[in-house]
C-alpha positions as CSV (number, residue, x, y, z in Angstrom):
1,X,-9.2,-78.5,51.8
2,X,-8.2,-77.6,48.0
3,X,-8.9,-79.9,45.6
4,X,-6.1,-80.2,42.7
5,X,-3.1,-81.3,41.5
6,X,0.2,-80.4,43.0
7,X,4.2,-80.5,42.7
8,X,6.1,-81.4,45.8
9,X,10.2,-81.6,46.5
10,X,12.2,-81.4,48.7
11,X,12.8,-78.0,50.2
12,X,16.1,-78.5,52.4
13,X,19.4,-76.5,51.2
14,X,20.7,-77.7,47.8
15,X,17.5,-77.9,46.0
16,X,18.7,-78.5,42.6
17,X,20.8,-81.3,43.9
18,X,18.0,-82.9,45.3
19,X,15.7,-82.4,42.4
20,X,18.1,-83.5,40.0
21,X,18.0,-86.5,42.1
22,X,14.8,-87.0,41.7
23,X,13.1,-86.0,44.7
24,X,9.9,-84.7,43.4
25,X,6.5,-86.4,42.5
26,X,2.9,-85.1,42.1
27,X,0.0,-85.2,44.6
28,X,-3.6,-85.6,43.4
29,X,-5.9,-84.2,46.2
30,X,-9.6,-85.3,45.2
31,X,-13.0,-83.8,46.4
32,X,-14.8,-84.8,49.7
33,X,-17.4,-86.4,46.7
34,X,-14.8,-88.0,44.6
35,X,-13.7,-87.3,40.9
36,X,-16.0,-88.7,38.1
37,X,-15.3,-92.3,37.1
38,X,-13.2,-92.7,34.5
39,X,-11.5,-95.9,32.7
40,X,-7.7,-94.6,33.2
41,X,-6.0,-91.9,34.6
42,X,-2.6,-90.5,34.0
43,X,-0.4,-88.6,35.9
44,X,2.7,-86.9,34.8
45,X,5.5,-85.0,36.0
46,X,8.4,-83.7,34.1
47,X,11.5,-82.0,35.0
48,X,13.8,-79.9,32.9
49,X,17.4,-79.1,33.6
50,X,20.0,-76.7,32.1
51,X,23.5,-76.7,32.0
52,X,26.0,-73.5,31.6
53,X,28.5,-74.7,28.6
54,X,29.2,-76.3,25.7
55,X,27.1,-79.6,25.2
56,X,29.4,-80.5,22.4
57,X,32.2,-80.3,25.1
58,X,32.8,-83.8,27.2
59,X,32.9,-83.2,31.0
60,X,30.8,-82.0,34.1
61,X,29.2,-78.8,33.8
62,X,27.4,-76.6,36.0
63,X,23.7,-76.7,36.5
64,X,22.1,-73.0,35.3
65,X,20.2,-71.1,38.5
């Protein structure tokens, strides 16, 4: 019903475990009449994450909320 692009993930409890996982992707949803032609397409997602902490220091750390 809405043409665009959009962001999915997984929505259960522990959602920055499951994104830093890598459950997330991107949904193209096109026109009833199509998009115009074109010779390539590209889509892509990209995902940031921040840890509390010293990078220098070795270790686990704790992903920032």
């Amino acid at each position: 019903m809405n043409p665009s692009v959009y962001i999915y993930h997984c929505a259960t409890p522990m959602i920055p475990f499951h994104l830093s996982h890598g459950m997330y992707g991107l949904m193209v949803v096109e026109p009833p009449s199509g998009s115009p032609k074109a010779d390539r397409e590209f889509y892509v997602v990209q995902g940031d994450f921040y840890f509390t902490g010293d990078p220098a220091q070795s270790g686990l750390h704790q992903a920032a909320m």
